[in-house]
C-alpha positions as CSV (number, residue, x, y, z in Angstrom):
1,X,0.0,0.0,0.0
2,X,1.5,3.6,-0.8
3,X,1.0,6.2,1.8
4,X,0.0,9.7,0.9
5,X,2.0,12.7,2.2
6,X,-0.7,12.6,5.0
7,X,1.6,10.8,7.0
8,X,3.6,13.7,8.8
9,X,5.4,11.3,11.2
10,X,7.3,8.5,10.6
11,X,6.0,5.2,11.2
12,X,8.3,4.5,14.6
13,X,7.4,8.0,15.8
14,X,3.6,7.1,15.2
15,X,4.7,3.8,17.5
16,X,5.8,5.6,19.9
17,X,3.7,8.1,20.4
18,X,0.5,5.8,20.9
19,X,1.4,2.5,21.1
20,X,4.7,2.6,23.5
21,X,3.1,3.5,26.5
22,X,1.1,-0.3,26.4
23,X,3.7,-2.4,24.1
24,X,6.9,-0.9,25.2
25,X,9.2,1.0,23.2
26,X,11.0,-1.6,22.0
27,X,7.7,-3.3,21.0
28,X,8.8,-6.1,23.2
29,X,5.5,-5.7,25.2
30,X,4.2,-4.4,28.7
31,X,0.5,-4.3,29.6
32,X,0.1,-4.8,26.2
33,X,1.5,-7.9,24.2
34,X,4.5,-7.6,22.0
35,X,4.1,-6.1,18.5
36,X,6.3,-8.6,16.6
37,X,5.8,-10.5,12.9
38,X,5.5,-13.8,15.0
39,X,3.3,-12.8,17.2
40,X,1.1,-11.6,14.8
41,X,1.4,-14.1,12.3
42,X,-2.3,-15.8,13.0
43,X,-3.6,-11.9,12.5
44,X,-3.9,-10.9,8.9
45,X,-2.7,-7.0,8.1
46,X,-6.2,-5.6,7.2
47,X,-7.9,-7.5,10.3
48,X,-4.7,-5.8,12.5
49,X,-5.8,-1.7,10.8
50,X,-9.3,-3.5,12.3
51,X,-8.1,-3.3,15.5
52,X,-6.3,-0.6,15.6
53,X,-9.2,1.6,14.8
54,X,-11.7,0.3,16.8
55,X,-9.9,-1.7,19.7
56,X,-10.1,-5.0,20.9
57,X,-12.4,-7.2,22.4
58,X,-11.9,-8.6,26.2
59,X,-9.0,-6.6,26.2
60,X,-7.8,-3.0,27.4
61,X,-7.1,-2.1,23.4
62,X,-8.6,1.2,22.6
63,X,-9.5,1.8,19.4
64,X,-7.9,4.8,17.8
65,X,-9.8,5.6,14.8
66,X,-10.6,9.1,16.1
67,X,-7.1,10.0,16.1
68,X,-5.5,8.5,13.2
69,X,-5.9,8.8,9.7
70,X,-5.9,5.3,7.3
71,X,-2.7,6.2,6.1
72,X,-1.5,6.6,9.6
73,X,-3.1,2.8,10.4
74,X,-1.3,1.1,7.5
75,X,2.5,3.0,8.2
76,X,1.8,1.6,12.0
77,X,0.4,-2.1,10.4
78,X,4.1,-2.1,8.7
79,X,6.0,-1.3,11.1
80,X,4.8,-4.0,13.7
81,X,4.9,-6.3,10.8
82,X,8.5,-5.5,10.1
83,X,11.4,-7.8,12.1
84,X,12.8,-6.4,14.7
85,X,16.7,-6.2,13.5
86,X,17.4,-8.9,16.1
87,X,15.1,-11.4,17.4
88,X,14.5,-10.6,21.2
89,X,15.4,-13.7,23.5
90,X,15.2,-14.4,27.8
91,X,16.8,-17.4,28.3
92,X,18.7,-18.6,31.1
93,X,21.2,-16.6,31.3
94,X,18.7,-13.6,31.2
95,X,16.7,-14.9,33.8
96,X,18.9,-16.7,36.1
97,X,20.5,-12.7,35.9
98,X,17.3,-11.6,37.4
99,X,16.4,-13.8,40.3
100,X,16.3,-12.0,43.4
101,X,15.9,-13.9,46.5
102,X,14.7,-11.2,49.4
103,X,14.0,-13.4,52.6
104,X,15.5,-17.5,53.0
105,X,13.0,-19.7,54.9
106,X,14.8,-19.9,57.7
107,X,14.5,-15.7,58.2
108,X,10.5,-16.1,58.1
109,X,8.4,-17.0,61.2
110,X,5.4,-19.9,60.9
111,X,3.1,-18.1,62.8
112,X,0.7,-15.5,61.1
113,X,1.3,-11.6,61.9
114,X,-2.2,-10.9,62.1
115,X,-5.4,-12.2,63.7
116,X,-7.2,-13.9,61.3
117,X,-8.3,-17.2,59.2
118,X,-5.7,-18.1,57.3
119,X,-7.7,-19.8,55.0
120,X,-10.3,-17.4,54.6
121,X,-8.2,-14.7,53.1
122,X,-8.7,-13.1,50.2
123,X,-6.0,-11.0,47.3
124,X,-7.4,-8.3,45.9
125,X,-5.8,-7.2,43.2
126,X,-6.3,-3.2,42.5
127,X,-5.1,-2.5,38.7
128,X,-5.5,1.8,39.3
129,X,-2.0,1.9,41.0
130,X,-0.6,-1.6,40.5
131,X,-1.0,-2.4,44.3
132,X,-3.1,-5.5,45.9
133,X,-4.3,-6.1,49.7
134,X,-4.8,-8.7,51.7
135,X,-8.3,-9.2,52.8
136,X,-9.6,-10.8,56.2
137,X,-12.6,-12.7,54.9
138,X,-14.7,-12.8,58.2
139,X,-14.6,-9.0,59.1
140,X,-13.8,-7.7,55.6
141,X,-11.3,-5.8,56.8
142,X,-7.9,-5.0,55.1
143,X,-5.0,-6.1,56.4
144,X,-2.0,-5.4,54.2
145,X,-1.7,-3.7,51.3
146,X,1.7,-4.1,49.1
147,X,3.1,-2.4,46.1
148,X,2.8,-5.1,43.0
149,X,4.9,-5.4,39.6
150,X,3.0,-3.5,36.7
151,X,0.2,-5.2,35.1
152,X,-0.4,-8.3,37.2
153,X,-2.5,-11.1,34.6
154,X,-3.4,-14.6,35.3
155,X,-5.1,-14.8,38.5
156,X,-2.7,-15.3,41.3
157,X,-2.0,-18.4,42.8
158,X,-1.8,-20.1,45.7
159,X,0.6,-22.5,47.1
160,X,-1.4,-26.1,48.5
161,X,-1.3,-24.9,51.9
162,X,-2.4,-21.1,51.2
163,X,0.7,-19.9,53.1
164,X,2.3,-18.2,49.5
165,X,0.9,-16.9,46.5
166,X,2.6,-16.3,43.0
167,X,2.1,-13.1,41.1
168,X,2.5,-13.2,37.2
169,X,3.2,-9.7,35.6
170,X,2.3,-9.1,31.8
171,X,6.3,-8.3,31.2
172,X,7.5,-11.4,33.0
173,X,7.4,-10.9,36.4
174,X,7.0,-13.3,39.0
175,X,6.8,-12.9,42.5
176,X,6.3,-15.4,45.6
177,X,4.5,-13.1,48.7
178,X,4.7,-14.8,52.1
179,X,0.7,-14.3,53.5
180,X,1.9,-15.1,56.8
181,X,4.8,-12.4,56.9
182,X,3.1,-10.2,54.8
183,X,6.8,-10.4,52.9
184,X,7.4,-10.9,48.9
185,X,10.0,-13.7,49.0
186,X,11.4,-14.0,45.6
187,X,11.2,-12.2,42.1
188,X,12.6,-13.5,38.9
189,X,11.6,-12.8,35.0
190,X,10.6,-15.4,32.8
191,X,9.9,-13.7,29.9
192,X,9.3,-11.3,27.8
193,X,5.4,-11.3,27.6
194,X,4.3,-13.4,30.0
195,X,0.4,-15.2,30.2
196,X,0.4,-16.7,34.0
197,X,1.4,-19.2,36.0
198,X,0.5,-22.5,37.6
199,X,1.5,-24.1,41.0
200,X,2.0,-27.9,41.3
201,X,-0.8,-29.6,43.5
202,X,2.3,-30.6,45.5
203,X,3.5,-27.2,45.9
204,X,7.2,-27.8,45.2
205,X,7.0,-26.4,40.9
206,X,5.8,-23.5,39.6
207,X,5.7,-23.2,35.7
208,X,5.1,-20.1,33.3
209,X,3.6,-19.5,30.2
210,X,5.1,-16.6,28.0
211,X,3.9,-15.4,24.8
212,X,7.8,-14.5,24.2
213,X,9.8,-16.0,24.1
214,X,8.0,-19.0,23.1
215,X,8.4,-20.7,26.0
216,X,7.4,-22.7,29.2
217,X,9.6,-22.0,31.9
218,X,9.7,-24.6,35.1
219,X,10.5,-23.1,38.6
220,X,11.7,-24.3,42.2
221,X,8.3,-22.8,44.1
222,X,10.6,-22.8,47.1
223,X,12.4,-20.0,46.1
224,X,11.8,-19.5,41.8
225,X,15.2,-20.9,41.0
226,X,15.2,-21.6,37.3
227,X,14.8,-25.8,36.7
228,X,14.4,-26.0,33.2
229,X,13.1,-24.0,29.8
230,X,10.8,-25.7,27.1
231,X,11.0,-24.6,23.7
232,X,7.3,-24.4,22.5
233,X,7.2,-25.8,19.0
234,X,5.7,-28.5,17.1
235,X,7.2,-31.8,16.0
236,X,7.9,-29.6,12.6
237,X,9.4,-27.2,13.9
238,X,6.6,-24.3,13.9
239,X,7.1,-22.3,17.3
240,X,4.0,-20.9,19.7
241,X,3.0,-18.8,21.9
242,X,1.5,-20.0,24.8
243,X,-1.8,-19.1,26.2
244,X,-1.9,-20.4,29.7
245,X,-0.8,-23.0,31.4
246,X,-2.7,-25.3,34.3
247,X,-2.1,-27.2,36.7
248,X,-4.1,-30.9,37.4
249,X,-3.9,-32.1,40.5
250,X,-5.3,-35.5,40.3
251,X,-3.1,-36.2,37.2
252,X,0.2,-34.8,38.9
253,X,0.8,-33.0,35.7
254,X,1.0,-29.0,34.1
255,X,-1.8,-28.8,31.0
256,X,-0.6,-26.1,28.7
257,X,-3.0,-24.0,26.2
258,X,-0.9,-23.4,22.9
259,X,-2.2,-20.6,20.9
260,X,-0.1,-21.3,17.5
261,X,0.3,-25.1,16.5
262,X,-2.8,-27.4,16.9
263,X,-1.7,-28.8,20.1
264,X,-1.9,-29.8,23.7
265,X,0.9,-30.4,25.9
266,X,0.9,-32.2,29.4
267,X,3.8,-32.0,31.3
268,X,4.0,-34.7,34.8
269,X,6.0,-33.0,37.6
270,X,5.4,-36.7,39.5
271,X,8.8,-38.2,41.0
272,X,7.9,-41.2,39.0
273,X,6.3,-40.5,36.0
274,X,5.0,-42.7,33.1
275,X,7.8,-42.6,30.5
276,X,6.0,-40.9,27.5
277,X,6.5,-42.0,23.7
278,X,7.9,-39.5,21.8
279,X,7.7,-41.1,18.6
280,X,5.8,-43.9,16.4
281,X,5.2,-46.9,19.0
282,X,5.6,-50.3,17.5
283,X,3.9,-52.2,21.0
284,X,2.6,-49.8,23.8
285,X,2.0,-52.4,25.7
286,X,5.9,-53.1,26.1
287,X,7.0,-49.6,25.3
288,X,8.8,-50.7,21.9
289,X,9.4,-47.1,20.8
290,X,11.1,-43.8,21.2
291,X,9.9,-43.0,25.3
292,X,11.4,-40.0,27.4
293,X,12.0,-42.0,30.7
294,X,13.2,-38.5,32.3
295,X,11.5,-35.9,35.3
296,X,8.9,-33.3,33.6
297,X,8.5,-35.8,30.4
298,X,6.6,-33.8,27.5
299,X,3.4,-35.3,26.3
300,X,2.1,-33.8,23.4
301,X,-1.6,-34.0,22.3
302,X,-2.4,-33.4,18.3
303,X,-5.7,-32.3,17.6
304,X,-7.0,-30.7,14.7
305,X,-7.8,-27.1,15.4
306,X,-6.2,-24.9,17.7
307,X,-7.1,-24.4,21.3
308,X,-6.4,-21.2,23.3
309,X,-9.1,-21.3,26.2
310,X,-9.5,-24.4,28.4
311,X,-12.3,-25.4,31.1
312,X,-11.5,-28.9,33.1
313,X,-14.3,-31.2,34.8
314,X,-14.0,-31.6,38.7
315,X,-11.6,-34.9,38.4
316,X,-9.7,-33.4,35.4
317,X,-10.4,-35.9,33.3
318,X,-11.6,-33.9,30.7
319,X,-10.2,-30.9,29.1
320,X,-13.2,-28.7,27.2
321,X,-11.4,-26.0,25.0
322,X,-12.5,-23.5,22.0
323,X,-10.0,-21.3,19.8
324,X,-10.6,-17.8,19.7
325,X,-11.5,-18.3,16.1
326,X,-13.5,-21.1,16.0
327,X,-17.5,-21.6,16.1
328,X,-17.6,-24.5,18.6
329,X,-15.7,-26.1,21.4
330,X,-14.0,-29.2,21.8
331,X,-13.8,-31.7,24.0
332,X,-10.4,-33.5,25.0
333,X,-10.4,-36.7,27.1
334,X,-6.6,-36.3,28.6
335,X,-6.7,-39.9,29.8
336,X,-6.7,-41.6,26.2
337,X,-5.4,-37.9,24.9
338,X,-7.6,-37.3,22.4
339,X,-10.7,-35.1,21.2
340,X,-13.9,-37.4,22.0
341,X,-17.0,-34.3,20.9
342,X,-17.6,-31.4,19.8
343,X,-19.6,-28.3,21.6
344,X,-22.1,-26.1,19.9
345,X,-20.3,-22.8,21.1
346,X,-20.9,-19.9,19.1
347,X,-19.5,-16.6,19.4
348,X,-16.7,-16.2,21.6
349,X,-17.0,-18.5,25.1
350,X,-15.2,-17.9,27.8
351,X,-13.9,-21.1,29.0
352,X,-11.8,-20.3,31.0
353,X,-14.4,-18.5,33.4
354,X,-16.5,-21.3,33.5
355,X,-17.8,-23.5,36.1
356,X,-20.2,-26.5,37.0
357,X,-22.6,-27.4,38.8
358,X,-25.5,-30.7,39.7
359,X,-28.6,-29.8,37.6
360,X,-31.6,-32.1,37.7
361,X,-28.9,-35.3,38.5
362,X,-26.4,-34.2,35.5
363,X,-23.0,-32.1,35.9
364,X,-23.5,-29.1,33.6
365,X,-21.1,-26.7,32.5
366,X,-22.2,-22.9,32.4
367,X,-19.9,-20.4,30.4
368,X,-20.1,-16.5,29.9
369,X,-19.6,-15.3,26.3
370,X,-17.1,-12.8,25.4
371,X,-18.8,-11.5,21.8
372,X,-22.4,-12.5,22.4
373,X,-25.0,-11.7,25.6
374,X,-25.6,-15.1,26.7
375,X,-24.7,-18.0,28.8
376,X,-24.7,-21.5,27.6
377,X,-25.4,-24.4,29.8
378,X,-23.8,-27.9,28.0
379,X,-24.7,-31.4,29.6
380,X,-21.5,-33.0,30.7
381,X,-22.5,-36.2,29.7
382,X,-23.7,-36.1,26.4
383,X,-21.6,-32.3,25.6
384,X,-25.2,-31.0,24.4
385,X,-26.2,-27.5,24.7
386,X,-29.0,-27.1,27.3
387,X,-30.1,-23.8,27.1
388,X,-28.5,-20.2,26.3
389,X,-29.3,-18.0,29.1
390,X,-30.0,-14.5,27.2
391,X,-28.1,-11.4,29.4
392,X,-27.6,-7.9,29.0
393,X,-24.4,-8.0,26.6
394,X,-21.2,-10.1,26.5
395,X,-20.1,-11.0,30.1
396,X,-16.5,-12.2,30.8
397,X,-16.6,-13.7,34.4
398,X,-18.7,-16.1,35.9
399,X,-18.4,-17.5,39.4
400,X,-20.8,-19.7,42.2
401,X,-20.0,-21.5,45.1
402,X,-21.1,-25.4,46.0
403,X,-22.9,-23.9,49.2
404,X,-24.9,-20.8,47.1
405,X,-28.0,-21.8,44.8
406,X,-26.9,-19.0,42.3
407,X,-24.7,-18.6,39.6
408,X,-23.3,-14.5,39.0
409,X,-22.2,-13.5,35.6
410,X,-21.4,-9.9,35.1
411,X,-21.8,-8.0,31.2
412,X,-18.5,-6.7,31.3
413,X,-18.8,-5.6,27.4
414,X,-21.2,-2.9,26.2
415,X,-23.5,-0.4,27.6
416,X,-24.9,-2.6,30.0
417,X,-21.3,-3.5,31.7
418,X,-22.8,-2.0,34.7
419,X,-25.1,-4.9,35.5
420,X,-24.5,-8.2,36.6
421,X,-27.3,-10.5,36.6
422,X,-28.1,-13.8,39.2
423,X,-28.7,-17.0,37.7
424,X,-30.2,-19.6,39.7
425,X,-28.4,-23.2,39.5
426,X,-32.3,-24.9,39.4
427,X,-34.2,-23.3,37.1
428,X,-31.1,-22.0,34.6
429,X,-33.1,-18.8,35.2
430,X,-31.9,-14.8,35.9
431,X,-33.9,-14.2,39.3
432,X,-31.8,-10.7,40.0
433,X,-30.3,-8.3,38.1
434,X,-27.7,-5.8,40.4
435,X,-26.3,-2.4,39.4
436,X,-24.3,-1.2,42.3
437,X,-23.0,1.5,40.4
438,X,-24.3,3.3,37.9
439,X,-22.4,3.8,34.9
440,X,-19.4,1.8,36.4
441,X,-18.3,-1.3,35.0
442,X,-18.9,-4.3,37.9
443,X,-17.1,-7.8,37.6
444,X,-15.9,-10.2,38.9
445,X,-17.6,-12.0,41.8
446,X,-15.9,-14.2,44.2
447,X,-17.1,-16.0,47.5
448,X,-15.6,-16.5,50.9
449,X,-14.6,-20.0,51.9
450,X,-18.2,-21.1,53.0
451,X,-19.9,-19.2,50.4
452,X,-22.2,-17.1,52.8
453,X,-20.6,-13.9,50.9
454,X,-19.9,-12.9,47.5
455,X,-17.7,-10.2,46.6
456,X,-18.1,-8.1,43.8
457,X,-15.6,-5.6,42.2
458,X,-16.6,-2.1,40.6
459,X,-13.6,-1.2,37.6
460,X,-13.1,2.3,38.8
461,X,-9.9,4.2,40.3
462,X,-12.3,5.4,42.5
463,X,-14.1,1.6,43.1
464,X,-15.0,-0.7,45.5
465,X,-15.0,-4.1,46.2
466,X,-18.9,-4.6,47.4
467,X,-19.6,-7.8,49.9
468,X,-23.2,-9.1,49.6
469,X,-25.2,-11.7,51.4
470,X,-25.0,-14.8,49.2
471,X,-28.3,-16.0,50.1
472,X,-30.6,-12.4,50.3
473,X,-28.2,-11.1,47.6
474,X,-28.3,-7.8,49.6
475,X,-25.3,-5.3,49.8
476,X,-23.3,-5.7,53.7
477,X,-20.6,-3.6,53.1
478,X,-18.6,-1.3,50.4
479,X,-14.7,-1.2,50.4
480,X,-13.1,1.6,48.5
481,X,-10.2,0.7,46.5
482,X,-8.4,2.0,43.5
483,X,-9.9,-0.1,40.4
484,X,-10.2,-3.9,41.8
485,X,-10.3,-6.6,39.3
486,X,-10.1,-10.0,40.8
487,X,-10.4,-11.2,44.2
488,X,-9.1,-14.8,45.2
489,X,-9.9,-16.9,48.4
490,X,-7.2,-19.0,49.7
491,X,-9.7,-21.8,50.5
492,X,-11.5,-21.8,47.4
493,X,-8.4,-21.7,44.9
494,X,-6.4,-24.2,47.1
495,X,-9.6,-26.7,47.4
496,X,-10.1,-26.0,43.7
497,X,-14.0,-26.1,45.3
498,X,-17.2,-25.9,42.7
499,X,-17.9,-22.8,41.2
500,X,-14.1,-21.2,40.9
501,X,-12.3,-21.1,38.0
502,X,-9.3,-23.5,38.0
């Protein structure tokens, strides 16, 4: 395409002037992800001007068609198209460079500092100034609040017991906070543009997922040492970005979400694993074949479109994904590591808010949608669509607890993003819709350890997180803090209970 004289500024000075601040200077990535020709490779030029006029969907992309021209768009399409003159890496050397270990066990008391249940804590995260507190889930109080990396994303997560939790920052950040001491621990960087993190069920692993480098980086949870880097690619070669990665307790293994090669890859962190075959078996049953006999063997699951949004049953036996691009999900039984059904999902399901719960004798799975204003209920057991629950615009979150009768699913898209409607688990019906604050987008709902409270987040520098009676569904109590996204119990997220997102 030739660009008119219209274009005062050059291409990199377009960059920077409205795209640095998100994607970093060196387009590397921050808040935003990284603005690179293999990053972008799944995104066609004409669909990328798309976005950069009119934003992007479930994301914090503004669009910016009232401030630059089409000739502007296309110079900033070519630019982020165009190789960077070396291809960034954060390798081992990088990030062995930026380990920083703060406190050694041995330096850190047992005992809590503060009066409270342990396991009825909740983290806050508060996006306005990059900060997040430590909530006492009986009195809704605060009890610490602590400066954060920039950008947290992924959910924090908690180690088995509930004493630590791991912090994932979009740039690569990782941090291990001590609840007890009210004391970050550890920081290294894993990456470049990282997704989030998973702890082993047996607390002694923690593994990243980074959009780049391409990787999956493994981590001594005791105090993120580096253990070992996977490559992402394919058995031809073709490299990935990786979406999110999981952890299964039952199976003793990480579940990793690939967003570029039609692939899903289990990883056992298990003393003794099963060796895995790594290439054409002549006899499984006596292993007559290529097998990786070592720790954190690679399994690799081929399917035959890509999945970039996962949702796993109660005993993780089944992995239910959908690609970003795709009109329907799939289903993946991890045991026999393969795709068993199809889902009728349209639009753009949010899989990995989802959660289950007993209806009329049958596990169903309910999931928000990220493009259309519904909810859609899918029979675990023959993976058919019950109903589609009609709501006030796209929601992404969704949350219930096994002790609540109702299901909460905010409409985080649209003009209706400050309403979030109650679904009750019987009748697959909206009993209640709530708008706590006018105008104000309100998401993300999250329950205390015996589900007699649900907390409630309002998206504003000047929000609160609201606690409401789980069974009257009226407001106790209003906590002002500076733009709260997600909250996470300790009980809940280390019980994996019903109704949380895993």
């Amino acid at each position: 395409m030739l660009l008119s004289f219209a274009v005062t500024a050059s291409p990199e000075k377009l960059y920077q002037k409205n795209c640095a601040s998100c994607h970093a200077p060196n387009r590397l990535g921050a808040m935003g992800p990284a603005l690179l020709p293999g990053n972008l490779k799944r995104l066609k030029k004409n669909e990328a001007m798309d976005v950069i006029r009119q934003g992007r969907l479930a994301t914090q992309m503004p669009g910016f068609a009232d401030k630059l021209t089409d000739e502007q768009v296309a110079a900033l399409v070519e630019y982020i198209y165009t190789p960077l003159p070396e291809s960034p890496s954060w390798g081992e050397v990088e990030i062995t460079a930026s380990h920083k270990l703060h406190y050694r066990q041995s330096e850190l008391s047992d005992t809590p500092v503060f009066e409270a249940d342990p396991l009825n804590l909740f983290i806050v995260v508060e996006l306005g100034d990059h900060h997040a507190t430590v909530l006492d889930g009986d009195r809704f109080e605060p009890i610490h609040r602590f400066e954060t990396h920039f950008a947290l994303h992924g959910g924090p997560k908690y180690s088995p017991g509930g004493r630590y939790v791991y912090f994932a920052s979009r740039d690569g950040w990782i941090s291990k906070f001590d609840m007890y001491n009210l004391k970050t621990v550890a920081e290294v960087r894993a990456g470049i543009n990282t997704r989030n993190l998973a702890v082993s069920a047996d607390g002694r692993y923690v593994m990243v997922g980074n959009y780049l480098p391409h990787t999956l980086v493994l981590f001594d949870a005791r105090d993120l040492s580096l253990i070992k880097i996977f490559d992402v690619k394919d058995k031809s070669g073709r490299s990935s970005r990786v979406s999110a990665v999981y952890t299964a307790p039952p199976r003793g293994s990480f579940v990793a979400a690939l967003k570029d090669v039609k692939e899903v890859w289990e990883i056992s962190y298990l003393d003794e694993p099963e060796p895995v075959a790594t290439g054409y078996m002549h006899d499984y049953r006596y292993e007559e074949g290529y097998m990786d006999r070592g720790p954190f063997p690679l399994r690799r699951i081929v399917l035959d479109d890509y999945l970039d949004d996962f949702f796993f049953d109660q005993d993780y036996k089944h992995l239910i994904g959908a690609a970003r691009n795709a009109n329907n999900g799939q289903v993946v039984n991890l045991i026999v590591g393969r795709k068993i059904a199809e889902i009728d999902l349209q639009g753009l399901p949010h899989l990995g808010s989802g959660i289950s719960w007993e209806y009329q004798g049958r596990r169903v799975l309910a999931t928000p949608n990220l493009k259309k204003g519904e909810v859609s209920i899918i029979d675990m057991q023959n993976w058919k669509t019950i109903k589609r629950i009609k709501t006030g615009g796209p929601g992404f979150f969704m949350r219930s607890h096994k002790n609540s009768p109702y299901a909460w699913v905010d409409v985080f898209f649209g003009p209706n993003h400050d309403q979030v409607h109650i679904i009750d688990k019987a009748t697959l019906e909206i009993v209640k819709t709530l708008k706590p604050a006018p105008g104000k987008t309100a998401a993300h709902v999250e329950f205390d350890r015996d589900g007699q409270h649900a907390l409630l987040s309002i998206w504003d520098e000047e929000g609160y997180v609201i606690v409401y009676d789980a069974k009257t569904l009226e407001e106790v109590k209003r906590l002002p803090m500076n733009k709260p996204s997600g909250k996470y119990n300790v009980y809940n997220k280390t019980r994996y209970t019903e109704g949380t997102s895993h």
